[in-house]
N, C-alpha and C positions, 0 to 999 in steps of 0.2 A: 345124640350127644348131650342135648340140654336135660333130660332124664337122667345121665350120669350123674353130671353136676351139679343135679339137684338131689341126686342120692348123697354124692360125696360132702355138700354143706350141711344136710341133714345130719348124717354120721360127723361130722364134724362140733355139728351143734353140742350132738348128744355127750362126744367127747371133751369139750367144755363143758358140760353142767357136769357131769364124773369128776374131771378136775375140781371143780368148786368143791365136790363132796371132798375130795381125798384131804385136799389141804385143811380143811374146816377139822376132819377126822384126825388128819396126822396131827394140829394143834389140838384137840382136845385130847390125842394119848400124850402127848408128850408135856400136857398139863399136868397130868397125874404124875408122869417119871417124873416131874420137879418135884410134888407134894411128895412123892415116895421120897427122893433124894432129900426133901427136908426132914423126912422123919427119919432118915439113915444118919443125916447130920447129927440131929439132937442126940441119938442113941451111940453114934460114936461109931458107926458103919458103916464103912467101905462104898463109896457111892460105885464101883466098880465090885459087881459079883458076878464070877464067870458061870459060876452052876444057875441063875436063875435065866442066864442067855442061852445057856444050850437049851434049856426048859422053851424058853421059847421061839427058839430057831426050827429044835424040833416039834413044836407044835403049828408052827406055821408049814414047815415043810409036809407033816402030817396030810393039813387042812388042803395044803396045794396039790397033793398027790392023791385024795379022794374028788375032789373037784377036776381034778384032768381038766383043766382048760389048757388055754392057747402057752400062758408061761409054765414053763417045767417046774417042777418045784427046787430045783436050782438057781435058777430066778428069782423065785422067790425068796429063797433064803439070802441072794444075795441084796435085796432090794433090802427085807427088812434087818441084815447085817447094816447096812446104812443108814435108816430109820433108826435104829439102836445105836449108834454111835452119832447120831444129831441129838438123842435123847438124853445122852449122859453129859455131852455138851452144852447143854440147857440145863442140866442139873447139875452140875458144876459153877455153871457161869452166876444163876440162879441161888448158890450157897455163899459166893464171893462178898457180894455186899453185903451179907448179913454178918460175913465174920468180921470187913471192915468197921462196921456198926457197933460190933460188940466190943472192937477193940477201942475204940474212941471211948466208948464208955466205961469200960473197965478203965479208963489211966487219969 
């Protein structure tokens, strides 16, 4: 029993430092969707493009279905369908004060 428990805190460790990674990883992608979302600002582009989301639904679904692991690549698409929609949330949220700023200063 205590060789269980000490498997099960081990795996649990490990799934802790995984988490650290993920979130570290999920804030550095979603650093870039604001820098992208700034640069769709300046040029007057649609911070919502549906053709570069199917581009990478299906590229991740791709990536989840040669890899065969444990999530279906179902899963995966739904995991990073919500990834992507926290990202254009942060690109949006992230365009707000700057148009604030600009209009303060235009008047």
């Amino acid at each position: 029993m205590a060789e269980v428990l000490t498997s099960i805190e081990e795996l649990r460790n490990r799934i802790d430092v995984i988490d650290e990674q993920l979130v570290r990883l999920l804030n550095v992608r979603v650093a870039c969707a604001v820098e992208v979302g700034r640069l769709k600002h300046e040029a007057g582009l649609p911070i919502y493009q549906p053709e570069r989301e199917v581009q990478v639904l299906a590229s991740v679904k791709r990536s989840a279905t040669e890899l065969a692991g444990p999530l279906t690549a179902e899963a995966v698409v739904r995991i990073f369908e919500r990834i992507i929609d926290e990202a254009r949330r942060a690109e949006r949220a992230a365009s707000v004060p700057e148009e604030g700023l600009r209009r303060a200063t235009d008047e």
